[in-house]
C-alpha positions as CSV (number, residue, x, y, z in Angstrom):
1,X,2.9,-17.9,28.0
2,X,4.6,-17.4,24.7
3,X,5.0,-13.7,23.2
4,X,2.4,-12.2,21.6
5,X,2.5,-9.9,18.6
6,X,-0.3,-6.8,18.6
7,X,-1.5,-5.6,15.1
8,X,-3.1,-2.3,14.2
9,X,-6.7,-3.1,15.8
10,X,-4.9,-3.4,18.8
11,X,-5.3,-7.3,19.2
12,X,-2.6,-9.5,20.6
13,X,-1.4,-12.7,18.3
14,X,0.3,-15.7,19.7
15,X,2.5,-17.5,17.6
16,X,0.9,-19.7,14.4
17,X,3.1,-22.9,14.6
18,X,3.8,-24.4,11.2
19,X,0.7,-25.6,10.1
20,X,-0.9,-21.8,9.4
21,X,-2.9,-21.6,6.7
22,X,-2.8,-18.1,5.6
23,X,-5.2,-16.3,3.4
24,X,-4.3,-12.6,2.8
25,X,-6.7,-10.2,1.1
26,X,-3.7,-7.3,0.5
27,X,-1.9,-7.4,-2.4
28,X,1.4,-6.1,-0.7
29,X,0.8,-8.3,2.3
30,X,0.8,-11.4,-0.4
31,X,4.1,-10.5,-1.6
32,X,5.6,-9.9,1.9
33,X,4.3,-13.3,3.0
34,X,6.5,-14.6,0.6
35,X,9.1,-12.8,1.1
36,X,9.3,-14.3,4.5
37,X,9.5,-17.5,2.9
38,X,6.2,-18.3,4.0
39,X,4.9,-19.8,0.8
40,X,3.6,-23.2,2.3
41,X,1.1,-22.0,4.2
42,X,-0.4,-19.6,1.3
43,X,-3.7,-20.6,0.7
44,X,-5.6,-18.0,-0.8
45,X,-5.3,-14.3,-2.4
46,X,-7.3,-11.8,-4.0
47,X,-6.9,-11.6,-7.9
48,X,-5.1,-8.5,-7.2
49,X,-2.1,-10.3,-5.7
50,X,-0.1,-10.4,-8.4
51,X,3.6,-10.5,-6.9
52,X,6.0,-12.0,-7.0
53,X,4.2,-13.4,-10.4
54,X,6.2,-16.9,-10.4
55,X,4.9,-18.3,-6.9
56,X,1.5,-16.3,-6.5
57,X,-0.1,-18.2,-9.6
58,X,-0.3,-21.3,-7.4
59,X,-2.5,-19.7,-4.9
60,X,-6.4,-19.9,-4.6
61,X,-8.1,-16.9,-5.6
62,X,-10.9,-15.3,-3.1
63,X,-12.2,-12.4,-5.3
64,X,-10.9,-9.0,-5.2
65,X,-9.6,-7.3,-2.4
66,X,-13.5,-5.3,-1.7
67,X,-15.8,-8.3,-3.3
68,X,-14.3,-11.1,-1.1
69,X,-15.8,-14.2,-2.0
70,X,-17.0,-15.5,1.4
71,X,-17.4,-19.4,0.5
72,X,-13.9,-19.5,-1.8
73,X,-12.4,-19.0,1.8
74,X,-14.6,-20.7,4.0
75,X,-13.5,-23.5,1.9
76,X,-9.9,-23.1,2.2
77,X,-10.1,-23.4,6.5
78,X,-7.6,-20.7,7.0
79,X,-5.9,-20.3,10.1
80,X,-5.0,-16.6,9.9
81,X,-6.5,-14.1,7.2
82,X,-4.5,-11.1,6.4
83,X,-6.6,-7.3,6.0
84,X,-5.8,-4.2,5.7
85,X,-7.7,-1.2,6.9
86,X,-7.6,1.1,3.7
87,X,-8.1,-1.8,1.6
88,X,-10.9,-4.2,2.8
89,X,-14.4,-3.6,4.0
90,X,-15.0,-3.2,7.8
91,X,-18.4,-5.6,7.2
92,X,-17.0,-8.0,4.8
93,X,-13.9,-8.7,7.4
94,X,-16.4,-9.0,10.3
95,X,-18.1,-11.7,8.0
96,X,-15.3,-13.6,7.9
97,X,-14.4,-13.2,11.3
98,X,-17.2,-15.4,11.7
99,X,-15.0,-18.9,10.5
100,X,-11.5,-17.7,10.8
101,X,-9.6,-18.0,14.4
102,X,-7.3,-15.2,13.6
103,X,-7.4,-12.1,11.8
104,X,-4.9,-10.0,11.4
105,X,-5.2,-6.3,10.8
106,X,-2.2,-3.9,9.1
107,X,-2.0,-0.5,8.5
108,X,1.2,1.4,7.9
109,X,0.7,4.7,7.3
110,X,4.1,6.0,6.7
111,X,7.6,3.7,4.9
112,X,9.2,4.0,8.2
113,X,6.1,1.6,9.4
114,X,6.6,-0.7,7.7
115,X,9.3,-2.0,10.0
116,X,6.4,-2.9,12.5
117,X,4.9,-4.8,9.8
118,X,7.9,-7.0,9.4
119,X,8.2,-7.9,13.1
120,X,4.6,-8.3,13.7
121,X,4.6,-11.1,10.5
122,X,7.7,-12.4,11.6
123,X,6.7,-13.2,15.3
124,X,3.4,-14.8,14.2
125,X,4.7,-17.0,11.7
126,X,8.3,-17.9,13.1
127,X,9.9,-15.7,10.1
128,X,11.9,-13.2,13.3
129,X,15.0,-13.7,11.1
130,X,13.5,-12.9,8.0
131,X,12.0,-10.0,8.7
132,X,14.9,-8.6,10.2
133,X,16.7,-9.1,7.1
134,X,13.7,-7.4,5.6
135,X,14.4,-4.1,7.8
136,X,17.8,-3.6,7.4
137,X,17.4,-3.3,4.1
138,X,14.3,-0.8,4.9
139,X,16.5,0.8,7.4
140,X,19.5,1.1,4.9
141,X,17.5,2.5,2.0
142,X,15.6,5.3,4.9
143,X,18.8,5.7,5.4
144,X,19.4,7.1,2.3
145,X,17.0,9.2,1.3
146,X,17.5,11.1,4.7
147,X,20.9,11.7,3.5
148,X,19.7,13.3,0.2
149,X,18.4,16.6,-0.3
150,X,15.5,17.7,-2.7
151,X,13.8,20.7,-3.4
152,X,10.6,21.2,-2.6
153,X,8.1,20.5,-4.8
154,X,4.1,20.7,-4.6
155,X,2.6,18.0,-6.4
156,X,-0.8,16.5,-7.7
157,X,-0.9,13.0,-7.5
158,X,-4.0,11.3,-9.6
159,X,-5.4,7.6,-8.4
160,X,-8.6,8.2,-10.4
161,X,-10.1,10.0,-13.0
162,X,-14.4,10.6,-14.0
163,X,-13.8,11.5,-10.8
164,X,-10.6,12.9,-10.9
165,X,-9.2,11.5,-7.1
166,X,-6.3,12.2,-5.3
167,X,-4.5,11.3,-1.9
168,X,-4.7,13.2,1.5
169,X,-1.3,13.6,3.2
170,X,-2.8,11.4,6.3
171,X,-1.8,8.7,3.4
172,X,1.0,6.1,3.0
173,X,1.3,7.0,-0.7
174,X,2.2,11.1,0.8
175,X,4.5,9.9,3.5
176,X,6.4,8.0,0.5
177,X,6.4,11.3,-1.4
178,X,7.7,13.2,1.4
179,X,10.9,11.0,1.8
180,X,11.5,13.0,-1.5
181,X,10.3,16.7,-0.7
182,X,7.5,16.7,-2.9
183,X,3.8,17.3,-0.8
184,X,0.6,16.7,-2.0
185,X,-2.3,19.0,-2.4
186,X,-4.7,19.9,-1.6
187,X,-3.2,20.1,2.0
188,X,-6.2,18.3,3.4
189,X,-5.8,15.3,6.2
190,X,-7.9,12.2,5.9
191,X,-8.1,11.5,9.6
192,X,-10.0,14.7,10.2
193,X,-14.0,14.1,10.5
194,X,-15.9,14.6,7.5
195,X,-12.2,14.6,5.0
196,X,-11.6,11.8,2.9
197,X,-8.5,9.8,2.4
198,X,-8.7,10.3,-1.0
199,X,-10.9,13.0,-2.2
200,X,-12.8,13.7,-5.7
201,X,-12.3,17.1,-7.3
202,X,-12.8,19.3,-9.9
203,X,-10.0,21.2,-11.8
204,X,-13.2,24.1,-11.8
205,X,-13.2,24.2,-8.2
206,X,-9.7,23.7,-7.1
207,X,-7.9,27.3,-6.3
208,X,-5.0,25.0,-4.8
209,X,-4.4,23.9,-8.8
210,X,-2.2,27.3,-8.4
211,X,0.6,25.9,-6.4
212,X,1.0,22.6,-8.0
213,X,4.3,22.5,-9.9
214,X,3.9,18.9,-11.0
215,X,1.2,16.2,-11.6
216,X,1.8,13.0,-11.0
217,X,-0.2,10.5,-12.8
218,X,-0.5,6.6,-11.0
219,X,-0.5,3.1,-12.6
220,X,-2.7,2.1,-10.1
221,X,-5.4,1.9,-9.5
222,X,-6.6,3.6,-12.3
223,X,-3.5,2.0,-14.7
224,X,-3.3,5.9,-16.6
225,X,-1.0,5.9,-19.8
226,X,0.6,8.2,-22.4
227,X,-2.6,8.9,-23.7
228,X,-3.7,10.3,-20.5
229,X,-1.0,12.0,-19.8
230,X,-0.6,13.3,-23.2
231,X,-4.7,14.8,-23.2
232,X,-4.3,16.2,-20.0
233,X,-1.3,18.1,-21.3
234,X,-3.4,19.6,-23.7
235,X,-6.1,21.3,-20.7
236,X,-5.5,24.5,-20.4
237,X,-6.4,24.4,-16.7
238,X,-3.2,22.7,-15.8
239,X,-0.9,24.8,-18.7
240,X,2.7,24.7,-18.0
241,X,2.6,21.9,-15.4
242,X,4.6,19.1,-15.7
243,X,2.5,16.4,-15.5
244,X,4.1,12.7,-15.7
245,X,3.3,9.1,-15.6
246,X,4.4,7.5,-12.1
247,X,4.8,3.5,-10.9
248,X,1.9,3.6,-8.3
249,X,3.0,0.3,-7.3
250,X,5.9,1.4,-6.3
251,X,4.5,4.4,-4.4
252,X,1.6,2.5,-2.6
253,X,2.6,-0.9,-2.1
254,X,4.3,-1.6,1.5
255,X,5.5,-4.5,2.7
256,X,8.3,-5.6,1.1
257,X,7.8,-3.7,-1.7
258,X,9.0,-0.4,0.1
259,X,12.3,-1.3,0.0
260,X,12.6,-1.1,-3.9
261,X,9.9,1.9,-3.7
262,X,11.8,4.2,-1.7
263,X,15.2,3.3,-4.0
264,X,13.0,4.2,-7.1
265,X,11.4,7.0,-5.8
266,X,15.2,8.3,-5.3
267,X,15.8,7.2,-8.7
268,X,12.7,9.5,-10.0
269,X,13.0,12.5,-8.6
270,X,16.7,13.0,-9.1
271,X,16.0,12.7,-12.3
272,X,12.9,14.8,-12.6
């Protein structure tokens, strides 16, 4: 009985053998996948897979990573199709669960996770060697930032504005933040019934705007710029804030990604 690999629903996978035909519908799962030199058996992506921008053009879109064209991957007979539970809809994936064999659900929730990722891609696919590679560099780079100390900081981290939306601390995107002492507000946890992972508020109706010493505003997925950043300034709800423009890709994405995102978020908040 060959080894089997479990994901984050819990379900055992065997291993693919080379003919896998992969579709993934996570942006940071794309890039891993080819990380793991596993660009032969790509077959499709969302239009959000952008990375790593020379390779990825060559792959079938599907739609986006919510409005998943069901034909566009019927057609492409994949083997194994890649979700994510943050990211994709619960009914959409049980649509396709309907044609594909195997589907393969991920969920990291903090960097350190991401190390379970690695294995669980590399003993599907045959990458075992890859992904260790992959985390010992993760490992060197946690490494790191548990060696460096930061004061603390409570920060505002914006993924949306008309609403304005933020990120519970339940979140990948907080965990990354807290390798760096800075915690998000409002203290609220996703997980907890009726809380959501990333809530809408007001700055009317937010007495924790107090304790915030900075504001951090994401390229993603609301891509916010200078002029953003530069009006909010000017509210005198959030006067004498710092408020500054962040790399949300570098915050959110995991995979492989997190080993360059926790170096830059070193990078950033030594030098904030």
């Amino acid at each position: 009985m060959p080894p089997r690999a479990l994901d984050a629903a819990g379900v055992a996978h065997t291993p693919a053998g080379a003919d896998a035909r992969i579709v993934s519908l996570v942006p940071s799962i794309t890039e891993t996948l080819f990380a793991l030199g596993l660009e032969r058996q790509i077959v499709g992506r969302t239009g959000f897979c952008v990375h790593p921008r020379d390779k990825v053009r060559a792959v079938r879109k599907v739609g986006g990573t919510k409005a998943v064209k069901l034909d566009a991957v019927r057609a492409l007979c994949p083997t194994h199709l890649i979700v994510n539970i943050d990211e994709n809809e619960r009914e959409t994936v049980e649509q396709l669960r309907a044609f594909v064999p195997h589907i393969v659900v991920t969920h990291p929730r903090t960097p350190r996770d991401n190390l379970a990722l690695y294995a669980l891609l590399g003993a599907i696919f045959g990458r075992e060697r890859e992904a260790r590679r992959l985390s010992d560099a993760l490992e060197a780079r946690l490494r790191e930032a548990a060696a460096r100390s930061f004061a603390a900081q409570n920060v505002l981290y914006l993924i949306w504005r008309e609403p304005w939306m933020t990120v519970a601390r339940d979140t990948y995107i907080a965990a990354m933040l807290r390798l760096v002492n800075w915690h998000t507000l409002p203290d609220v946890q996703g997980g907890i019934a009726g809380a959501a992972r990333y809530p809408a508020f007001g700055f009317d109706d937010a007495p924790w705007l107090a304790d915030v010493d900075r504001i951090l505003l994401s390229s993603e997925p609301y891509r916010f710029t200078p002029a953003h950043r530069d009006a909010l300034a000017r509210d005198p709800r959030v006067a004498g804030k710092r408020i500054e423009l962040i790399d949300g890709e570098m915050t959110s994405w995991y995979g492989v990604r997190a080993i360059d995102g926790v170096g830059y978020l070193l990078r950033y908040a030594a030098a904030a």
